[in-house]
Structure formats: C-alpha cells, structure tokens
C-alpha positions as CSV (number, residue, x, y, z in Angstrom):
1,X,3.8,-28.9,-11.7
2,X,2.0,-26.1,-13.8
3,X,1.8,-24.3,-10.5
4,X,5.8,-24.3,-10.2
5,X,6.4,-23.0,-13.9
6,X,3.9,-20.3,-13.3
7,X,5.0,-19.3,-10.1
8,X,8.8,-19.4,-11.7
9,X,7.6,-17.5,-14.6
10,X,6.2,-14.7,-12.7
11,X,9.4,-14.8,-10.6
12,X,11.8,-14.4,-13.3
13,X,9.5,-11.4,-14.5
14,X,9.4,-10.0,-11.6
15,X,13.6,-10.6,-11.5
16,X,14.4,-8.7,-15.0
17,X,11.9,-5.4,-14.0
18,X,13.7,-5.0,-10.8
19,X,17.1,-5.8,-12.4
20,X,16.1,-3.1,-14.8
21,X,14.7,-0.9,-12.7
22,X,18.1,-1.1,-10.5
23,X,19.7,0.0,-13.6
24,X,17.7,3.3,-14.0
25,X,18.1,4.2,-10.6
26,X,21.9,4.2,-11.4
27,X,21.9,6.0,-14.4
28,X,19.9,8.7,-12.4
29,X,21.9,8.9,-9.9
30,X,25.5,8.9,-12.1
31,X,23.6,11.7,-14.4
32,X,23.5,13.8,-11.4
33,X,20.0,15.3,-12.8
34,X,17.4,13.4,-10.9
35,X,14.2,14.2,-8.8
36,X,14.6,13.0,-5.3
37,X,10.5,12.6,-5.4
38,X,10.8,10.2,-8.4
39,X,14.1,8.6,-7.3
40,X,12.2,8.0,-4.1
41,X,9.5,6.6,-5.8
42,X,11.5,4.1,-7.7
43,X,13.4,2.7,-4.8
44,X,10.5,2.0,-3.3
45,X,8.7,0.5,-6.3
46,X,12.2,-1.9,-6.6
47,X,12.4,-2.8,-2.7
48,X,8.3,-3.6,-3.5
49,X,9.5,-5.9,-6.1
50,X,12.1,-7.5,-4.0
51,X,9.6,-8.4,-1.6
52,X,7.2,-9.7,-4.1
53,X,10.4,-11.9,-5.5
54,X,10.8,-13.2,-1.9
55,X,7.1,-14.0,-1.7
56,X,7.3,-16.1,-5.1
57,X,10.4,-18.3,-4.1
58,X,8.4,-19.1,-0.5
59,X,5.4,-19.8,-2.0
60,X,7.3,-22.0,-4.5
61,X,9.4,-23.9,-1.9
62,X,6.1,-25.0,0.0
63,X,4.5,-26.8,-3.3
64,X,8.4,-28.6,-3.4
65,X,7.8,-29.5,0.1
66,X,4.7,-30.4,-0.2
67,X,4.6,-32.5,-3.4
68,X,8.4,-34.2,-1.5
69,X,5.9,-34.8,1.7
C-alpha cells in the first residue's frame, strides 16, 4: 500500500506544478510581453509533466490490478 501513497503523492505533486505552470503560461501570454524561447520552453516542460502524470496513474493502476489479481 505504501507504494500506492507514494506513487499518489508524487502524482498530486506533479498535478499542482503543472497546474501552476499552466497558469504562468497564461499570464504570459495575456501580458503580451513574453519570450517565445522561454514560452517555448515552458510548454514543453508542462506537456513533460503531463506525461510523467500519465506515467504515475499507469504505474498505479497495475499495483491495483495486481494486488485485485
């Protein structure tokens, strides 16, 4: 079970950065004075995330379906 919480905990961190990060790309974007370079950078750093989030949740519904096995 340990490895469920951790795996959840690292998820939900994962969850606020890219929440947060969503938000700065937004306010960058509404300011009107952003570097395409940096914006670029940030989108892919967020769609990195994303990934990573998707990783999590597969590696946690495999311990479910093993431990329901």
């Amino acid at each position: 079970m340990a490895t469920i919480q951790k795996l959840n905990n690292q998820m939900e961190r994962l969850v606020r950065k890219h929440r947060q990060l969503d938000i700065e790309i937004k306010n960058q974007c509404q300011s009107g004075h952003y570097d395409d370079l940096e914006l670029g950078e940030m989108k892919k750093r967020k769609l990195q995330m994303r990934e990573e989030i998707v990783f999590i949740d597969k590696q946690i519904c495999d311990v479910l379906r093993k431990q329901n096995a």
